[in-house]
C-alpha positions in Angstrom: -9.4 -28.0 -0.3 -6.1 -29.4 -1.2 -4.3 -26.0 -2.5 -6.1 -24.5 1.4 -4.0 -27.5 2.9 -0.7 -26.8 1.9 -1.4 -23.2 2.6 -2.0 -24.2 6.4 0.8 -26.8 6.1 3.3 -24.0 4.7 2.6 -21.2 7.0 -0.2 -21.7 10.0 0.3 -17.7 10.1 -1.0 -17.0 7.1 -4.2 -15.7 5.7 -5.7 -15.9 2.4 -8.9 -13.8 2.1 -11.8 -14.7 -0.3 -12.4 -12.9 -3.6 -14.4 -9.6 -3.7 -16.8 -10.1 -6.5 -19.8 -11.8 -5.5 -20.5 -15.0 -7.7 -16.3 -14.8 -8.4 -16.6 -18.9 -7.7 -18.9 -19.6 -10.4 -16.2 -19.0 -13.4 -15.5 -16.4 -16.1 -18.5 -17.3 -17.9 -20.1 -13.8 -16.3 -16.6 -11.6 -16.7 -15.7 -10.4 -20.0 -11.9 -10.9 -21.6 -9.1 -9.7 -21.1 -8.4 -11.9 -17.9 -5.0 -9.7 -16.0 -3.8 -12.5 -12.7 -1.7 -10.0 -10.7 1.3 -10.6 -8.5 2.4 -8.5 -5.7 5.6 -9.1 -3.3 7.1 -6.2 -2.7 7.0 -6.3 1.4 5.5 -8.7 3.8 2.1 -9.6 1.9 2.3 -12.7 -1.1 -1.0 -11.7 -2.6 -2.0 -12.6 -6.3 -5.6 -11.5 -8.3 -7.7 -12.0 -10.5 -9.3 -9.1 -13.0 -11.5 -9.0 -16.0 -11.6 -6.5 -18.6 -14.2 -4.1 -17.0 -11.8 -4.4 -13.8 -14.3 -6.4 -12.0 -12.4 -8.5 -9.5 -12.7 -12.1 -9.7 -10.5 -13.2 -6.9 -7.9 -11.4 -4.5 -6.1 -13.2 -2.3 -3.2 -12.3 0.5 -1.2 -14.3 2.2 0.3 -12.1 5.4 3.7 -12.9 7.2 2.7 -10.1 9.8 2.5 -12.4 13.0 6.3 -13.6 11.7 7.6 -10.1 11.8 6.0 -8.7 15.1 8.3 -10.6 17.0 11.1 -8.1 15.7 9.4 -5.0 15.9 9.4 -4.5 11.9 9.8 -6.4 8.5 13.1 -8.5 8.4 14.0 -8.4 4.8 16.0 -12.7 4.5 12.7 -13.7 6.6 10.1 -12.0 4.0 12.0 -13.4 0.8 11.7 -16.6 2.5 7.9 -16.5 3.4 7.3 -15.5 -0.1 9.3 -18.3 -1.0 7.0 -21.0 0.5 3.6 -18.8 0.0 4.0 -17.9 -3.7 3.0 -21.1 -5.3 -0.2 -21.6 -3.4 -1.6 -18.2 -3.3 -1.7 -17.7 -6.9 -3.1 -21.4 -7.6 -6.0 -20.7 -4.8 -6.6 -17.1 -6.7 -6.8 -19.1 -9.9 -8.7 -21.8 -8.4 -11.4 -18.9 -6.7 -11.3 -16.8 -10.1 -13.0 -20.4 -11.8 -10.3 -19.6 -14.4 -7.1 -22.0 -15.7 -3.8 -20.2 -16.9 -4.7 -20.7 -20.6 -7.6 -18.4 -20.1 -5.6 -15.4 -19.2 -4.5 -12.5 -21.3 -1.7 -12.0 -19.1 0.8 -11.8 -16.4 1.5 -8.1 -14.3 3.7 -8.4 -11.2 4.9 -5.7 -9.4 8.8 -5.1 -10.1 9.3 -2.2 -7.7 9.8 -0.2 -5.3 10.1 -2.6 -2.6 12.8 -5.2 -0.6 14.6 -6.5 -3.6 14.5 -10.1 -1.8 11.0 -10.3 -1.6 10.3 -8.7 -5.5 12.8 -11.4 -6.8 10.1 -14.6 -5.6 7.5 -12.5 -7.0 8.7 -11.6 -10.4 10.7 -15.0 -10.8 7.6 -16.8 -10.4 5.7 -14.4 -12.9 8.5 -14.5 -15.2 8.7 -18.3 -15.1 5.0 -18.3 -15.5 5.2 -16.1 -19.0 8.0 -18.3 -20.1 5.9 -21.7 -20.0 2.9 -20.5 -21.1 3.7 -17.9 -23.4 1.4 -14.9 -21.6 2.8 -11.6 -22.1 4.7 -10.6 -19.1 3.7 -6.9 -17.4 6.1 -5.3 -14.9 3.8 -2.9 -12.3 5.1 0.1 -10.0 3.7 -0.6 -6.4 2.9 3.2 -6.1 0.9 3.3 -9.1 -1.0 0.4 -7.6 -1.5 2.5 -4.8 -3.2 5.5 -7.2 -4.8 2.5 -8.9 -6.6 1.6 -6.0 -9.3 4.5 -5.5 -10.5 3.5 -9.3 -12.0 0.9 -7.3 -14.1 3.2 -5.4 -14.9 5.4 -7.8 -14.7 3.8 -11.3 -15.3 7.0 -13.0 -12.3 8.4 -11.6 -10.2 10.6 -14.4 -6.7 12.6 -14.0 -6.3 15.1 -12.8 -5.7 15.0 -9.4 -3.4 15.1 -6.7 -2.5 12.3 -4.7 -1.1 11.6 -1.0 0.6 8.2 -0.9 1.7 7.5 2.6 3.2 3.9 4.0 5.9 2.3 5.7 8.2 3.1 2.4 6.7 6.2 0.9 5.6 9.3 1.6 4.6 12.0 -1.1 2.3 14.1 -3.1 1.9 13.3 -6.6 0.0 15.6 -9.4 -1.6 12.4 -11.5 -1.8 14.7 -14.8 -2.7 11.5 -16.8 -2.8 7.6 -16.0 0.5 6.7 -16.6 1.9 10.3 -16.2 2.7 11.3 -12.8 5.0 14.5 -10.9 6.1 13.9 -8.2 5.5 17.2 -5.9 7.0 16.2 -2.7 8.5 13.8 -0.9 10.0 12.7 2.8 13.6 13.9 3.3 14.3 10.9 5.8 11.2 8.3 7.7 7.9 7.5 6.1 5.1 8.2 7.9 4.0 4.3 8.3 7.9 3.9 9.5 7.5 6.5 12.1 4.4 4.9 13.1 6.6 1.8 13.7 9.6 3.2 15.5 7.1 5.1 18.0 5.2 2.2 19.2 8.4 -0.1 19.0 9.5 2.6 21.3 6.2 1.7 23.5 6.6 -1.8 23.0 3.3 -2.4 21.7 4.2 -4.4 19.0 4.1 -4.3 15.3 3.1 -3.0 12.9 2.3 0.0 14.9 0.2 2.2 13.6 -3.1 0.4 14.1 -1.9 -0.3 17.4 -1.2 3.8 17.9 -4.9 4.4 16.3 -7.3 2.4 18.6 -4.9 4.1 21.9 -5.2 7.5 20.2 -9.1 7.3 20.0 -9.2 7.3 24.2 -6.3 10.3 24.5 -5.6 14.1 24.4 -4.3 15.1 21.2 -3.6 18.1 22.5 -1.7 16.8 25.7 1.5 17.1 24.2 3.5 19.8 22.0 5.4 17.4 19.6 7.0 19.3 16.7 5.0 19.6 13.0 8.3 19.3 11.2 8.3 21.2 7.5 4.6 22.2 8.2 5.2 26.0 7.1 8.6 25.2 4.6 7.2 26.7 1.7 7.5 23.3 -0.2 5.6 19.7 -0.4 8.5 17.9 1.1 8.2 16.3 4.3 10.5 15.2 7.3 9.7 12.7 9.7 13.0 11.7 11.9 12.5 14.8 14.0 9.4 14.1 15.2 10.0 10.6 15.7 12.9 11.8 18.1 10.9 13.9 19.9 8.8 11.6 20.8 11.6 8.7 21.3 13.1 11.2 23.6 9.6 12.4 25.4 9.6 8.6 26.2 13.5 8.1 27.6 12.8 10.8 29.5 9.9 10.3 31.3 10.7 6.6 32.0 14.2 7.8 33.2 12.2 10.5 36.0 10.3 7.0 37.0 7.6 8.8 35.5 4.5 6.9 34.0 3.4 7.6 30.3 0.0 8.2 28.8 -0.2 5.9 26.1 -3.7 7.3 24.4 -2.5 10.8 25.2 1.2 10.2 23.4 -0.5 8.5 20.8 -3.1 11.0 20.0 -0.9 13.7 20.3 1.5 12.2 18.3 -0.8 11.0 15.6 -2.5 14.9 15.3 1.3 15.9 14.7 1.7 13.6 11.4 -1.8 14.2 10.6 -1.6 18.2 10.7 1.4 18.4 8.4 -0.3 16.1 6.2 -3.6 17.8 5.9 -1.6 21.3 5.4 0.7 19.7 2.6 -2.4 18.1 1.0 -4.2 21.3 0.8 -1.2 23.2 -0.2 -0.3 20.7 -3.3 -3.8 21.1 -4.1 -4.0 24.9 -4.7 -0.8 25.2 -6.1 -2.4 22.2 -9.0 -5.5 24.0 -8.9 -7.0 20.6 -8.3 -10.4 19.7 -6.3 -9.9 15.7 -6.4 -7.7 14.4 -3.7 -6.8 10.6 -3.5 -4.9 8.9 -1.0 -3.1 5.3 -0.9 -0.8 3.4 1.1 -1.1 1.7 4.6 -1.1 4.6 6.9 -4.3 5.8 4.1 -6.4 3.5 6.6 -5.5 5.9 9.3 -9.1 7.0 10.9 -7.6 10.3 12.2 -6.1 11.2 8.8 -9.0 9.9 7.0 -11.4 12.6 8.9 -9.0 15.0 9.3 -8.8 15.2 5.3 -12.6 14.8 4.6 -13.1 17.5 7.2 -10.2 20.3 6.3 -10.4 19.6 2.4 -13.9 19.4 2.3 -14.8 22.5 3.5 -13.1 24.2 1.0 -14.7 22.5 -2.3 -12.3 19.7 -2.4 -13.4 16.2 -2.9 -11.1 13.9 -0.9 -11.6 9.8 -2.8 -10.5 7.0 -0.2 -9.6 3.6 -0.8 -11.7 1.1 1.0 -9.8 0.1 4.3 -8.7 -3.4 2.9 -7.0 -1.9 -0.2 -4.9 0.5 1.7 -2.6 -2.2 2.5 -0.6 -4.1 0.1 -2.9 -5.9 -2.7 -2.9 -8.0 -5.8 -6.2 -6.4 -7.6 -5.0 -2.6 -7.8 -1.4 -4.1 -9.3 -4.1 -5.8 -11.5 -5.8 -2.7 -12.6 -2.5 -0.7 -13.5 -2.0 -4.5 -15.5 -4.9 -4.1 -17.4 -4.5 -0.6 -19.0 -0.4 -1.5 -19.8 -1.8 -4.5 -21.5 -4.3 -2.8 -23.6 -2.4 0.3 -24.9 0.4 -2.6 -25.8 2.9 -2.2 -23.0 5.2 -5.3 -22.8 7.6 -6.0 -20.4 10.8 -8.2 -21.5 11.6 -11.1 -19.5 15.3 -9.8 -18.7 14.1 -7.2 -16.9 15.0 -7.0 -13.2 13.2 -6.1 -10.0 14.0 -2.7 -8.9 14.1 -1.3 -4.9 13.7 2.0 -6.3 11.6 2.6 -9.1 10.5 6.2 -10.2 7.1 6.9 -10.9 5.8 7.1 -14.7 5.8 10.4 -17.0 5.4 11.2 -20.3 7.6 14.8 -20.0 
């Protein structure tokens, strides 16, 4: 109670969610060892988790800063380092406090180190690093995008490379042949916006608000897709790279337009229309990246993964032609501690160490063994 006070008294704005494993509360006397406790700070979410060796997850917690960025229509970098700042300390002692666990039963420490704002990885990493230091855990340094690829284990713990992969949020957008955990190619990637930062700019654009594509997804549900041509940039290049600024002009300039004729605009009809355009080059470049791999597994992660239109669009399209398409549950789409966690756990047991000098990195390449 007094760790869910200060939480309140730091930030009234943020949430902390409750662990996912049933019975998480009553200790690790019914997980087995190792115990991983996660950090992940590489945007606008302080989470931190708890995982035990079979990758059940004992606690996950996140504490948003969302209602603090809405306001600007999109994350301000000085504002997220400093709501990390105040949320860090107790979101990881109310994970540890949920998990039933103290800090000398863990095995160790994983934090993500990058991609990501370099502000907000600093009070993440700091804190794990400070945390190795004084209690002598080994200290695990975790790519945010492999968390991303992590994240469908939780759905399907069977889950073996290889597959292809579709990671799409505000930051990334790509196709990645998974040839082996821990050995990645990347197959294409945006030339300019991400998808989830198109999303953004559009409704912005709208002024509905931030962050907007869950805002463009319940309008698009009630319009047209089909009302309005928009542009499937790339869609027939020959290649798995992807461009997103032209779209995102066209329908910027769709919207100057029609508000300079004193026209009105269709909101569910822009949205849907505008959402079937991202979702069309999507499914395409999916289904190319799998023939070309010879793959018939499909995973996606990232934010705009929880996209319902996408979602179907790929069960539907890739389905129909033998491929199976693995979806994260809505909740781990977003930013989380427990898949940062489960990339933790399998660096720590084939002996991966990270030193303590190391630095947080913006941009951080994907692993591969070539």
């Amino acid at each position: 109670e007094r760790l869910q006070r200060e939480i309140e008294r730091t930030d009234r704005a943020m949430r902390v969610s409750r662990p996912k494993s049933e019975g998480a509360t009553e200790g690790a006397a019914t997980y087995e060892p190792p115990f991983i406790l996660a950090i992940e700070s590489s945007c606008d979410e302080t989470a931190a988790a708890v995982i035990d060796g079979g990758r059940d997850v004992l606690a996950d917690c996140i504490a948003s800063q969302i209602d603090f960025h809405k306001r600007f229509g999109g994350v301000v970098p000085e504002i997220a380092s400093r709501k990390h700042t105040e949320a860090i300390v107790p979101t990881v002692m109310y994970t540890m406090e949920q998990a039933g666990l103290g800090f000398d039963d863990l095995s160790a420490v994983a934090c993500t180190i990058g991609p990501g704002l370099v502000g907000a990885l600093v009070v993440g990493v700091a804190f794990a690093k400070g945390l190795c230091f004084a209690t002598g855990l080994p200290f695990i340094g975790v790519n945010h995008l492999e968390g991303h690829l992590y994240a469908n284990r939780y759905v399907d713990p069977t889950l073996e490379p290889p597959f292809v992969a579709l990671l799409v949020s505000g930051g990334h957008t790509m196709l990645v042949h998974v040839r082996g955990w821990g050995d990645y190619e990347v197959l294409g990637s945006t030339l300019d916006d991400a998808v989830g930062e198109a999303f953004d700019k559009v409704a912005k654009a709208l002024e509905l608000g931030y962050p907007g594509g869950p805002v463009l997804s319940r309008y698009a549900k009630d319009g047209d897709a089909k009302a309005i041509a928009f542009p499937r940039a790339m869609m027939h290049s020959g290649d798995l790279r992807f461009s997103l600024s032209g779209l995102k002009t066209a329908v910027i300039t769709y919207i100057n337009e029609q508000n300079k004729a004193g026209m009105s605009i269709d909101i569910p009809d822009l949205a849907a229309s505008f959402t079937a355009a991202v979702v069309d080059v999507l499914v395409a470049k999916s289904l190319d990246a799998c023939k070309q791999t010879g793959s018939r597994v499909l995973c996606i992660g990232g934010g705009v993964a929880a996209n319902p239109d996408l979602r179907e669009a790929l069960a539907a399209s890739l389905g129909k032609r033998g491929i199976r398409v693995i979806m994260p549950e809505l909740s781990d789409c977003a930013d989380n501690a427990s898949m940062i966690a489960s990339v933790g756990l399998d660096l720590f047991e084939a002996g991966e160490r990270t030193g303590l000098d190391s630095d947080p990195q913006a941009h951080m390449p994907l692993r591969t063994r070539e």
